[in-house]
C-alpha positions as CSV (number, residue, x, y, z in Angstrom):
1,X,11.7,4.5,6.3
2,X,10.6,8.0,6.3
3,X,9.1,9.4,3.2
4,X,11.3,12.4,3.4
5,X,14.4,10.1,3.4
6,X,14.1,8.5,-0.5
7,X,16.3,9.2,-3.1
8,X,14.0,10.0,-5.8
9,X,17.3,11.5,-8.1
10,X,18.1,9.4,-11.0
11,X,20.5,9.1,-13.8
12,X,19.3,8.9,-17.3
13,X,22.3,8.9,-20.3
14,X,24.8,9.9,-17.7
15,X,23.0,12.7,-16.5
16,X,22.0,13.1,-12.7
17,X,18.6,14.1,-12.7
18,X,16.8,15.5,-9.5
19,X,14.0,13.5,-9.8
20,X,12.4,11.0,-13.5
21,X,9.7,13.7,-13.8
22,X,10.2,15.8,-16.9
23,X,7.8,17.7,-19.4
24,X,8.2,16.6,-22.8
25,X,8.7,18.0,-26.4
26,X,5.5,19.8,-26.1
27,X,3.2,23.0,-25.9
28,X,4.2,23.0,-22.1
29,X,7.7,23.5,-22.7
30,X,7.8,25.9,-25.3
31,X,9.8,28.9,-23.7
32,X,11.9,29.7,-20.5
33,X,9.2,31.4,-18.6
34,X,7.0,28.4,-18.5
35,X,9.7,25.4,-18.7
36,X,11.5,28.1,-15.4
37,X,7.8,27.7,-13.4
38,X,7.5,24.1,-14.1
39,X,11.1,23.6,-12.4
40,X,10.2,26.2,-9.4
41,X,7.2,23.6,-9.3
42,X,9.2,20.5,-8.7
43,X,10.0,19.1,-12.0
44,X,13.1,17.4,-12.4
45,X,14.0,18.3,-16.4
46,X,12.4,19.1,-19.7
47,X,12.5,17.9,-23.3
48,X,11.9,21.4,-24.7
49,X,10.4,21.9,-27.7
50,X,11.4,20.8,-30.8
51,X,13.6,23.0,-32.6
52,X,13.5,23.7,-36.5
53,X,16.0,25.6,-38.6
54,X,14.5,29.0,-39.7
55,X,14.1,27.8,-43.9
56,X,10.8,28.0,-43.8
57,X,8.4,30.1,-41.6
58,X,6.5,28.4,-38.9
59,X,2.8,29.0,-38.9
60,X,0.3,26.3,-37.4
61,X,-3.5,25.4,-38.5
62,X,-6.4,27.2,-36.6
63,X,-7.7,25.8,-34.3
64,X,-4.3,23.2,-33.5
65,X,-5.9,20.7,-30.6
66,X,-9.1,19.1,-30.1
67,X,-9.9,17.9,-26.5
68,X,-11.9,13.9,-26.3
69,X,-14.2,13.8,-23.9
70,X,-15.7,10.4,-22.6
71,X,-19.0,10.3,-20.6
72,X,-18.3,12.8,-18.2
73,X,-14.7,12.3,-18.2
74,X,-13.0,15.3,-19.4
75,X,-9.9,15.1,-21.6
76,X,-9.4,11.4,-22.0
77,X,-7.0,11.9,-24.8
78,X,-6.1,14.8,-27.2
79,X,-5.8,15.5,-30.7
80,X,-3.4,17.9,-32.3
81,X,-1.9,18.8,-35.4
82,X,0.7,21.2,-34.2
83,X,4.1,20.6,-35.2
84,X,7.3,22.6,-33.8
85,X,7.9,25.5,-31.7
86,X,6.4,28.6,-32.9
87,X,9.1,30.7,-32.4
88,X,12.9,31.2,-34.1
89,X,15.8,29.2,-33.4
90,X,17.4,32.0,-32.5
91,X,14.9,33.2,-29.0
92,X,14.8,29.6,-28.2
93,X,18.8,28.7,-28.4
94,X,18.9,32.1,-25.8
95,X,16.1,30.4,-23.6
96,X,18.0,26.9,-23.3
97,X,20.9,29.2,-22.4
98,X,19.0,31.2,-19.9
99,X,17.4,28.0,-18.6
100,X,21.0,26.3,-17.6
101,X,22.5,29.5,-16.1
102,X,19.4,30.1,-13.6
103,X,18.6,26.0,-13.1
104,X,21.9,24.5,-13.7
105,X,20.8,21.3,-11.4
106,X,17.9,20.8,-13.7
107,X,18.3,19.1,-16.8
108,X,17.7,20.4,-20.6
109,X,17.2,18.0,-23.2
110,X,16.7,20.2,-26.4
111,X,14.5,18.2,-29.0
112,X,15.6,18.5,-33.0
113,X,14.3,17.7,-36.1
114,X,15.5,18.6,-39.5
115,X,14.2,18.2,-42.8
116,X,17.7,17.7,-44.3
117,X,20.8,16.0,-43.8
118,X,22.8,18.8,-42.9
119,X,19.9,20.7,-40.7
120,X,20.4,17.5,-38.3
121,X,24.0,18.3,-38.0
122,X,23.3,22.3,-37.8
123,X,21.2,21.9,-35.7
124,X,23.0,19.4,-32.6
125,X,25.7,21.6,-33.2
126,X,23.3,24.8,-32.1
127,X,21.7,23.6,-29.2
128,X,25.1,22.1,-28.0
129,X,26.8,25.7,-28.1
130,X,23.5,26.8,-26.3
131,X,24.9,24.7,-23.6
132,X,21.8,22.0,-23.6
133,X,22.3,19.0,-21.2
134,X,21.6,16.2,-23.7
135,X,19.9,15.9,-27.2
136,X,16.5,14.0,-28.1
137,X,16.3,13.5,-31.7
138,X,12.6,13.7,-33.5
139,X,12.1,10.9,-35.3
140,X,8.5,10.2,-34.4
141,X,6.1,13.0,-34.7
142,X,3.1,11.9,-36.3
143,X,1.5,14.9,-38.9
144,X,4.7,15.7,-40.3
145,X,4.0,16.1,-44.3
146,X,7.7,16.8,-45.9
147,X,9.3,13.5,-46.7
148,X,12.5,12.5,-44.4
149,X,10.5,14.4,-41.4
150,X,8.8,13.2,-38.6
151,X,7.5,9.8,-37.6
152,X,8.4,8.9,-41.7
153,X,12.2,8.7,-40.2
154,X,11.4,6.8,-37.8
155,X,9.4,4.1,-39.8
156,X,12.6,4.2,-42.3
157,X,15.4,2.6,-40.1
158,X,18.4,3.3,-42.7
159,X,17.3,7.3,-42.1
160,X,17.2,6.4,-38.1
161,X,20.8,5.5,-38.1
162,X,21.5,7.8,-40.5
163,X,20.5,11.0,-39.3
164,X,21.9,10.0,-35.5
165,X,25.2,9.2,-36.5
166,X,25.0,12.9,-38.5
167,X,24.6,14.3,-35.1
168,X,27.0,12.4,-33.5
169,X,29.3,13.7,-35.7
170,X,29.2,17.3,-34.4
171,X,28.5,16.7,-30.7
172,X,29.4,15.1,-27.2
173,X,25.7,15.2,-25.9
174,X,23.8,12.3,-25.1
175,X,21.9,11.6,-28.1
176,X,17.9,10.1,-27.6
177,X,16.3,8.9,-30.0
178,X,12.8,9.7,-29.7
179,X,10.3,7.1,-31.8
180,X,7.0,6.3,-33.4
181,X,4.4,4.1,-31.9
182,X,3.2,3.9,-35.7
183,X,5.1,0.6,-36.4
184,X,5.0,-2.5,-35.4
185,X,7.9,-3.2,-33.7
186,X,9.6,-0.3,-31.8
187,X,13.2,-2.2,-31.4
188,X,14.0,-2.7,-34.8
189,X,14.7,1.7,-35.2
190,X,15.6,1.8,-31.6
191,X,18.8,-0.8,-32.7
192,X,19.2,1.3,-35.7
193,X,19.7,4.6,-33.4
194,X,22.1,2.8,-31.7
195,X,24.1,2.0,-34.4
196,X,24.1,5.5,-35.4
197,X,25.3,6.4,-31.6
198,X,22.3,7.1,-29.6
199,X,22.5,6.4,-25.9
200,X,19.0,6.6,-25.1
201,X,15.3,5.6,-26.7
202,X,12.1,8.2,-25.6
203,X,8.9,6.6,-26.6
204,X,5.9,6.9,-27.6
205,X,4.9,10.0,-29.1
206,X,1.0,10.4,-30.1
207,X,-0.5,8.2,-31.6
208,X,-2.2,8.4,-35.4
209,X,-5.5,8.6,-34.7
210,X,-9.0,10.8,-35.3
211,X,-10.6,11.5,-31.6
212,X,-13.9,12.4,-32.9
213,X,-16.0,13.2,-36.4
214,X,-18.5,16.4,-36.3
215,X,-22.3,15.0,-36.4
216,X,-23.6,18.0,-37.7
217,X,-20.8,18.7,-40.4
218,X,-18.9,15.2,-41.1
219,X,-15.9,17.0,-40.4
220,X,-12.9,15.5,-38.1
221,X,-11.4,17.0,-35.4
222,X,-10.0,19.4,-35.0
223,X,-12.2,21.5,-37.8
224,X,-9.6,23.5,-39.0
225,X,-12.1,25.7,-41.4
226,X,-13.7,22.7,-42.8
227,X,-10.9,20.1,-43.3
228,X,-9.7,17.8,-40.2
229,X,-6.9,15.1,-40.6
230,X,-5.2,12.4,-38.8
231,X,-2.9,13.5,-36.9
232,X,-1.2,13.0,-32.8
233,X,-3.6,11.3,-30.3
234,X,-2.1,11.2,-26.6
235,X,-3.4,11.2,-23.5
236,X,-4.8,8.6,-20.4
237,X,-5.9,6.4,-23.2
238,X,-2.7,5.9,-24.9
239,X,-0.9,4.6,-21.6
240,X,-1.5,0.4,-22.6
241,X,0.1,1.6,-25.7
242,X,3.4,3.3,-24.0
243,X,3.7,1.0,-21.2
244,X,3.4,-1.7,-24.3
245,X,6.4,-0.2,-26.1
246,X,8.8,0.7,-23.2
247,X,8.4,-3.1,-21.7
248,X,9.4,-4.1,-25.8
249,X,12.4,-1.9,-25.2
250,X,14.0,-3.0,-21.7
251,X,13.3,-6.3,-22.4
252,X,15.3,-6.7,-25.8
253,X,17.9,-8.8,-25.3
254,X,20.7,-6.3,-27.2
255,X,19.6,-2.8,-27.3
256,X,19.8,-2.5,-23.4
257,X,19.7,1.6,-23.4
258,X,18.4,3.9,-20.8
259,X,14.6,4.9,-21.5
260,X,12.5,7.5,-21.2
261,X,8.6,6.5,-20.8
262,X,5.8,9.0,-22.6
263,X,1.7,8.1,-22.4
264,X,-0.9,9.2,-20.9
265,X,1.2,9.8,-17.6
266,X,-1.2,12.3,-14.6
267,X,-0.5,10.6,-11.6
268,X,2.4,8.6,-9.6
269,X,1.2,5.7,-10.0
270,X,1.0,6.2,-13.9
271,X,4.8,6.9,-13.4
272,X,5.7,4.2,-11.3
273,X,4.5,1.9,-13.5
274,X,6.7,3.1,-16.5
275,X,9.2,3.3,-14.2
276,X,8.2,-0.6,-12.9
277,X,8.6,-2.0,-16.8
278,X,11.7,-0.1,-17.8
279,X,11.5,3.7,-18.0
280,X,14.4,5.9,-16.0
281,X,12.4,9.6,-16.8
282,X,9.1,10.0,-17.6
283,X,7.7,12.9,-19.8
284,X,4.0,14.6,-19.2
285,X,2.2,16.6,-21.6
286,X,-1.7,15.9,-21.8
287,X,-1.3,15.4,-17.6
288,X,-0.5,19.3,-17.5
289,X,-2.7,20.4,-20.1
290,X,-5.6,19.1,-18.1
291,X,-4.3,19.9,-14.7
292,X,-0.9,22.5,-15.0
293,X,2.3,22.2,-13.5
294,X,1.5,21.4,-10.1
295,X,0.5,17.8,-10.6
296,X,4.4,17.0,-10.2
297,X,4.1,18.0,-6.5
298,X,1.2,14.9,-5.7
299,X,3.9,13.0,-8.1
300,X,6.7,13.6,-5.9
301,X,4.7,12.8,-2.8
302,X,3.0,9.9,-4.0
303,X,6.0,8.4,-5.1
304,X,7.6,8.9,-2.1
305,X,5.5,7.5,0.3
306,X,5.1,4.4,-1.9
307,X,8.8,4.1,-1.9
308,X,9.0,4.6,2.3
309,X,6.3,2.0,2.6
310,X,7.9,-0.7,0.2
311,X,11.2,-0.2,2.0
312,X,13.0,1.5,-1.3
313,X,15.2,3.7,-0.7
314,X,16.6,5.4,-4.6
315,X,13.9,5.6,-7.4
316,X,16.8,3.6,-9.3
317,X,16.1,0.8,-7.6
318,X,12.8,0.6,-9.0
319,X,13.5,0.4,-12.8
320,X,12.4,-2.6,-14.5
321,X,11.5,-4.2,-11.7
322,X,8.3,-5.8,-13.7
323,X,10.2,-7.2,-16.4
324,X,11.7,-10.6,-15.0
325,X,7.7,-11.0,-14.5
326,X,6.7,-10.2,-18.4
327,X,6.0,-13.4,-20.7
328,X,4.6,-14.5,-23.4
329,X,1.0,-16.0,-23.0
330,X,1.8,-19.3,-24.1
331,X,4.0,-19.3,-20.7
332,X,1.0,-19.5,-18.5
333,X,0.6,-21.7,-15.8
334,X,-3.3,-23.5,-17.1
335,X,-2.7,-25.9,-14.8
336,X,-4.4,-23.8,-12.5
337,X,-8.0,-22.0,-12.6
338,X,-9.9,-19.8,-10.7
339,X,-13.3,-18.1,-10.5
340,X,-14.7,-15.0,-9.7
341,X,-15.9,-14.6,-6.1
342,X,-18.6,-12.4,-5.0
343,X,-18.7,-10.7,-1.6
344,X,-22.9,-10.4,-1.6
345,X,-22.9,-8.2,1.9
346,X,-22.0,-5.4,-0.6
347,X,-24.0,-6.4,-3.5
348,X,-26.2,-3.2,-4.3
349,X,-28.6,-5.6,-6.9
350,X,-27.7,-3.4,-9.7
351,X,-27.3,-6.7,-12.5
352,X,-24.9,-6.0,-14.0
353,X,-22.7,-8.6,-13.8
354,X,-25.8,-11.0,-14.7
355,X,-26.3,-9.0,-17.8
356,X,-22.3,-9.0,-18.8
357,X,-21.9,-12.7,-17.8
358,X,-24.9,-13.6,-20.1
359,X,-23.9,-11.5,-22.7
360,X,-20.5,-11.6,-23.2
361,X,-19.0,-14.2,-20.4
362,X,-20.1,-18.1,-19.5
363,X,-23.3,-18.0,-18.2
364,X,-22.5,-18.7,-14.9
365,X,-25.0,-16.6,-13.1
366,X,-29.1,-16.5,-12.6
367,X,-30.8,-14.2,-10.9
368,X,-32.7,-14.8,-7.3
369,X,-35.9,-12.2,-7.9
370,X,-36.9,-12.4,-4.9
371,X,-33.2,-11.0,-3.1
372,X,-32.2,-9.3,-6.3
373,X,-29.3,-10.8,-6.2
374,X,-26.9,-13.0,-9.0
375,X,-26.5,-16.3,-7.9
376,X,-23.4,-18.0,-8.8
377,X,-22.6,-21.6,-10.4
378,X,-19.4,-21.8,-10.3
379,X,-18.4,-25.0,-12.4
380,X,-19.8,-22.3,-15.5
381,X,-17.5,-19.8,-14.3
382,X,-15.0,-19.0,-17.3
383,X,-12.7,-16.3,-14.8
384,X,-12.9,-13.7,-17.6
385,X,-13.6,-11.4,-14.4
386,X,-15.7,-9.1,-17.1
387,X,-18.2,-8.9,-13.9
388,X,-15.6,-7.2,-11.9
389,X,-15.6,-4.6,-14.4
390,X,-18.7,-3.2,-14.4
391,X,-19.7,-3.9,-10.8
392,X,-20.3,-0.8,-9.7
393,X,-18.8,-1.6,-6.2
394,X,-15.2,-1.5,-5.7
395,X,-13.7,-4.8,-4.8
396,X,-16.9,-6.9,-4.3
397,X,-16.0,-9.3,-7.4
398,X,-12.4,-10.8,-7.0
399,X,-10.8,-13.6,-8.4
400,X,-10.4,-16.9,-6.3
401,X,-8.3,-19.3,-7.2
402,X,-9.6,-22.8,-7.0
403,X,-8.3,-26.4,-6.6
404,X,-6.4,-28.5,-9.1
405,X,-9.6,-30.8,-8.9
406,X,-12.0,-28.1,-9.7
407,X,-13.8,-29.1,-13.5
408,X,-15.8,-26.0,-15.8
409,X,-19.3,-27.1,-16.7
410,X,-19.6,-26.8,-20.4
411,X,-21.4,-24.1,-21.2
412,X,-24.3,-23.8,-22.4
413,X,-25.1,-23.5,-26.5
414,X,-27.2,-22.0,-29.1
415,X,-29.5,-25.0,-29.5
416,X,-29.7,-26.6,-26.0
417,X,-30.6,-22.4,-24.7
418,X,-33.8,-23.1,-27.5
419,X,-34.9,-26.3,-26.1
């Protein structure tokens, strides 16, 4: 199948998308001119941001962000504390407006939140005359002070269904309900939303978190003149968390509603995997900050030639396709062991698996100093595969699995290691 042949559109809420990538709710989507270049890039729809009423004027600490570094890996996550748009409702309604009459294939899911009752209903109503595709409704962003705002609606589960069925009220849009990752279990608001009409669960937003404390100052990041907070944290690092959350969600027995996967999403593969455990869309945000728009075109390549070689032809087809493999641990087969194996033709000597295997695994391996090389025993081996981890060497360590006769060697203890 060639490549050029898959299907990559996809419907989400009853919407016909050109392809799952969208940006989300975010500082990449915060006006016509950027979300118009993002879709003259490739992407296939946007959750613009989040929309306020004008009550109160918006104005947003200085400095907003604060980039994590690891090693020297550059943006491995991100801290913010910025909230909503920065503009009016007003310039933003005429910008989802302008946005459908020059992309009107591309879709336009207008974020909300209000800070009232009524504001939820004013403000569906709004950006449902503005001629919006579809609706994602706030519930989940994480440095929200006022009470009833924010990710403290989506930890309340009465205001969850209340404030949805408000804007079901006043429109015919497909409602999303976009949740916290700041609770423990994401279903219980996503069944609320439905209640209150939603057709549709985004998740996760950021996660609460502080990415770093100033040495010299004791201040958290970011240092905004001498006070930090906890606040957003999203990026590559937060992916185990949203792939965690969206697999919660497809596989609940009752809610069964379309989702849309956000974490820590940069390349295909990131999408196809939230796309593997239950996610129709996917929204970017850190992925662009780091890299810009054009990341969707490897996106829409990658996934493309992964669908030609796997014989799929629609990107629907692909959705959920994980979950029927998803249990709990207790369901494991431990009947059946393995161990790691060690290809030594490409063992460099470095030791580190003999130091990680003495100091955190089963003390399966000695050292030959004369070859520099680990030596195996295998009836010590514990197949925590924590080797494999930090061998430098891609592939060398693997796991092997062995036969239903094979016994582990107790290991060896505190006082026998002293005698």
């Amino acid at each position: 199948m060639s490549a050029k042949k898959v299907d990559l559109s996809v419907e989400f809420c009853g919407k016909k998308f050109l392809n799952p990538f969208m940006l989300s709710s975010s500082p990449v989507s915060n006006s016509a001119e950027m979300v118009g270049r993002s879709f003259d890039a490739g992407w296939g729809g946007v959750a613009y941001k989040t929309l306020v009423t004008d009550r109160v004027p918006i104005v947003h600490p200085s400095p907003r962000m604060h980039g994590y570094d690891y090693g020297d890996k550059k943006l491995v996550g991100l801290q913010n504390v910025e909230q909503t748009t920065d503009r009016g409702l007003k310039p933003n309604l005429l910008d989802i407006a302008y946005l459908k009459k020059h992309w009107p294939r591309h879709r336009v899911m207008a974020s909300i939140m209000g800070f009232s009752n009524q504001e939820w209903a004013d403000l569906a109503k709004a950006v449902t005359d503005a001629g919006a595709d579809m609706i994602e409704l706030n519930f989940s962003c994480p440095h929200m002070t006022v009470e009833g705002s924010g990710c403290k609606v989506g930890q309340e589960h009465d205001l969850v269904e209340k404030f949805t069925t408000t804007a079901h009220k006043v429109t015919d849009l497909p409602l999303i309900a976009k949740l916290t990752p700041n609770v423990t279990d994401m279903t219980i608001p996503a069944m609320a939303a439905k209640r209150g009409g939603a057709v549709g669960i985004t998740a996760i937003n950021t996660v609460k978190g502080l990415s770093e404390v100033g040495l010299d100052d004791w201040v958290p990041r970011p240092n905004v003149f001498g006070k930090g907070a906890i606040s957003g944290y999203s990026g590559p690092a937060i992916k185990p968390i949203g792939l965690r959350f969206i697999a919660d969600l497809a596989a609940h027995p009752e809610l069964k509603l379309p989702l849309s996967g956000i974490g820590g999403i940069e390349t295909w593969v990131d999408a196809l995997e939230y796309l593997l455990v239950g996610a129709s869309t996917v929204q970017v945000t850190t992925g662009i900050i780091h890299y810009g728009y054009r990341i969707v075109e490897d996106m829409i390549e990658g996934l493309s030639d992964y669908m030609a070689q796997k014989g799929v032809s629609r990107v629907q087809d692909l959705v959920g396709k994980a979950i029927p493999h998803l249990h709990e641990t207790g369901q494991f087969d431990i009947k059946r062991q393995g161990i790691a194996r060690y290809d030594m033709d490409r063992c460099v000597g470095c030791g580190q698996c003999y130091i990680v295997c003495r100091d955190a695994g089963g003390f399966a391996l000695e050292w030959d100093e004369k070859k520099r090389r680990p030596r195996q025993v295998e009836e010590k081996c514990l197949s925590c595969m924590i080797c494999g981890f930090v061998c430098p060497v891609q592939g060398m360590i693997s796991f092997k699995e062995m036969p239903k006769a094979f016994k582990r060697r107790e290991t060896i203890t505190l006082g026998r290691a002293r005698s």
